[in-house]
N, C-alpha and C positions, 0 to 999 in steps of 0.2 A: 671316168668322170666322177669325182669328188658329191657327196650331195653336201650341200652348206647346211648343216643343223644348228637351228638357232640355239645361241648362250643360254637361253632360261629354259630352254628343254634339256642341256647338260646337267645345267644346276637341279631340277626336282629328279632326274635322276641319277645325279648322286647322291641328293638328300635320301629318297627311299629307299636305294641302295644301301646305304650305312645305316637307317632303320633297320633294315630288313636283316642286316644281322647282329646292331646293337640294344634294339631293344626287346629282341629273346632272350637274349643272354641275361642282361637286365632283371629281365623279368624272372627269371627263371632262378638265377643266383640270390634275388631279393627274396624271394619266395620259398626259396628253400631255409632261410635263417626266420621266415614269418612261421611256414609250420614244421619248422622243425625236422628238416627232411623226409617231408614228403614227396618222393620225385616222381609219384603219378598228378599230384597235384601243381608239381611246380614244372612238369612236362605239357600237360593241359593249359597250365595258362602261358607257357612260354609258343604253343600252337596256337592260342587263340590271338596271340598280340602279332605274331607273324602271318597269320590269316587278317587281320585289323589293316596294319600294315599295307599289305595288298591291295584289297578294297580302298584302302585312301588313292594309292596310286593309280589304279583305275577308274576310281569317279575324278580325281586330277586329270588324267588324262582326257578322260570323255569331256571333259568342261572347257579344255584350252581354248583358244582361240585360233583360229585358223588366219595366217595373214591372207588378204585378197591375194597380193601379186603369186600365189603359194597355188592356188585355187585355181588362177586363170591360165597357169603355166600348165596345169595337169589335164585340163579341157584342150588347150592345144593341141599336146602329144598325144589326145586319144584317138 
């Protein structure tokens, strides 16, 4: 049996998903032509924006909304 996952949980995660590996790169490439290849520097900030990243997805997560009928179906089956 199929579980029906709602459209807007698809969407934020393929939004974070394609963060998650466009804006290290990003970061990392931009960073490297700011100091001039430094790639302990532009390593660090490219970990720190994919650690960023993360944590958005998880306080997203922890915030959704739960639909009732979601809720009452899952107290049934217990």
């Amino acid at each position: 049996m199929a579980a029906e996952i709602p459209i807007s949980v698809i969407r934020k995660l393929t939004f974070f998903t394609a963060a998650m590996v466009i804006a290290p790169l990003l970061v990392f490439f931009i960073s490297q032509n700011l100091f001039h290849s430094s790639s302990i520097v532009s390593g660090g900030l490219a970990a720190l924006t994919a650690n960023i990243v993360l944590i958005g997805y998880v306080v997203v997560a922890f915030t959704e909304d739960i639909p009732k009928s979601d809720a009452a179906s899952d107290k049934k089956t217990d």
